[in-house]
Structure formats: C-alpha cells, structure tokens
N, C-alpha and C positions, 0 to 999 in steps of 0.2 A: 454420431452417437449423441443423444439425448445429453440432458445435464439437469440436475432438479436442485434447484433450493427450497429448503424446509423450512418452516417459519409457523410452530406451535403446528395449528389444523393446515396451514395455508401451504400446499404445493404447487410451486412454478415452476416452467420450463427457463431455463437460462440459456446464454448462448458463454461459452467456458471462456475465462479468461485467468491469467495467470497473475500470477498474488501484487505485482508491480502494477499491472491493470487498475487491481483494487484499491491501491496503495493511492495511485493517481487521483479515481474517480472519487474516492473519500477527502483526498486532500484537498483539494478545488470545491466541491460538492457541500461537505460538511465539513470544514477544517477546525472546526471546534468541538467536535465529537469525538472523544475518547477512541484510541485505538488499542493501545496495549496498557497493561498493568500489571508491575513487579513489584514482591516487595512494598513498600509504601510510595512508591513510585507512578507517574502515568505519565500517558505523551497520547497526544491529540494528532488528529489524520496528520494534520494540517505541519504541525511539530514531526512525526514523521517524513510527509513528505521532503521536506527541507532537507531531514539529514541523509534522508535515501539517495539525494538529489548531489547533497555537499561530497558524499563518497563515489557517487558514478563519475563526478566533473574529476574529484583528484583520481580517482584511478586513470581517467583517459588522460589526465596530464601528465600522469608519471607513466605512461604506456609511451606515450609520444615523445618524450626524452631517451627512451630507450632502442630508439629507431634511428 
C-alpha cells in the first residue's frame, strides 16, 4: 500500500516508516531542528534522540536484571 506525504501543493510517495525511524533520521540528519514544542518548552531532533536513546538503554538494563 502506497504512503503519501503532504507538503502545501507538493505530493510524494514515501516508503512508511514508524515514528522511531523518524526520530532517528531527524536526529543524525538535522539535530538542531526543532522537534516538539510544549508549553514554553522545545527540544530539537537531536535533544530528542538522546533521550529516546537514554530510556531504551535503561529499560534493556533493568530487563536484563530481571532474568
């Protein structure tokens, strides 16, 4: 099945990937590009990636104690 990104007039065909995908390709890519905004708050891919990264590593740590 197809996949289309939107972008104003501009329609492309994408190939689907899931939100960690993007998380990745923005964080490496553009890491100084704003990714989210709360509040008066933001965090850049790049700041994302890091902490996306800092909670997979402790969760597989705290998995593997539990084994």
């Amino acid at each position: 099945m197809a996949q289309f990104c939107n972008a104003g007039d501009h329609r492309e065909e994408v190939d689907p990937m899931l939100i960690g995908d993007v998380v990745r390709w923005h964080g490496n890519k553009t890491p100084d590009r704003e990714a989210i905004r709360w509040d008066e708050h933001s965090m850049t891919f790049g700041q994302l990636l890091r902490r996306v990264n800092q909670v997979a590593n402790a969760t597989t740590k705290h998995a593997a104690h539990e084994y």
